[in-house]
N, C-alpha and C positions, 0 to 999 in steps of 0.2 A: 898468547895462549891459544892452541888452537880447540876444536868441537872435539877432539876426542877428550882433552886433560879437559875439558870442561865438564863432561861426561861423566869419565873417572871422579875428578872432586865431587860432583854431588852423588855417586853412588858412595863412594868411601863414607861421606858424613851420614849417610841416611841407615836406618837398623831394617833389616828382613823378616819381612812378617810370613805366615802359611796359613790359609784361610781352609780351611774343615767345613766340606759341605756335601753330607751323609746322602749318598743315592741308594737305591736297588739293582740287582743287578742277577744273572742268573748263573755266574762263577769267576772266577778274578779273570778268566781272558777278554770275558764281557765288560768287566768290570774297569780294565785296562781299554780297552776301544773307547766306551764312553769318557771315562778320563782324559784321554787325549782330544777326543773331541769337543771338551769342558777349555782343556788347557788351548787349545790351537785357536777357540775364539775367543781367546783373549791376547794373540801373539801381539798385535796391533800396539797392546798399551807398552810404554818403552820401562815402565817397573814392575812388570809381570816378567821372571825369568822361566819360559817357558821348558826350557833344557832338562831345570833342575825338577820338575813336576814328576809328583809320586801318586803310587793310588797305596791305601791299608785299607783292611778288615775294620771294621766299627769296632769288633771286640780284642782288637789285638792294633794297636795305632805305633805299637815299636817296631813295627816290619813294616816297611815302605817298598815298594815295585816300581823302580823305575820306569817309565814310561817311555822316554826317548833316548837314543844310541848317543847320540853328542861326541861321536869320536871324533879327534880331529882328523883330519885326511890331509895329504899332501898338500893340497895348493890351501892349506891355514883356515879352511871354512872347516863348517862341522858337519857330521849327518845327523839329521833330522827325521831320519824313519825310527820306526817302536825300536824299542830298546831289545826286544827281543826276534829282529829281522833275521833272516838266513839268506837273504841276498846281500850283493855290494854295498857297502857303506855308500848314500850318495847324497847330496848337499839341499836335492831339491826332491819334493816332495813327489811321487808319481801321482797324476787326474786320475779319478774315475772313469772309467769310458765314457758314462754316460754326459760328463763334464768336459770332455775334450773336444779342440776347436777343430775342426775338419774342412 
């Protein structure tokens, strides 16, 4: 048995939960930036599916906003930019400037 059917078996047996944790926000784009940045520091934990991470309204919780693209692309990775990018699907995330090694 190799690390990934290992992986597989214990995600199959285990049930998916979605934890509800009410911010402020000053309109869903805003609303969508913080979320992601809610979901991306938690990518780390390996049962955190951060792909599948949504933002709703407090008074409307049956419309969910995707957050991330997750398309697959050619070489079988996924993109991980907002869900709502207008550039290239691409795998890996772009630094901030202010974050970048020089």
């Amino acid at each position: 048995m190799t690390a990934d059917d290992t992986a597989q078996d214990l995600s199959a047996s285990q049930l998916r939960f979605v934890a509800h944790v009410p911010f402020t926000a000053a309109d869903l784009a805003a609303a969508k930036r913080y979320a992601r940045m809610l979901a991306r520091t938690l990518e780390s934990f390996p049962a955190v599916d951060v792909a599948e991470a949504t933002v709703s309204e407090e008074g409307d919780l049956s419309i969910h906003y995707r957050l991330i693209c997750d398309r697959k692309l050619d070489d079988g990775r996924r993109c991980v930019l907002s869900a709502d990018h207008e550039t290239p699907c691409s795998a890996r995330r772009r630094q901030p400037i202010n974050q970048r090694r020089f």
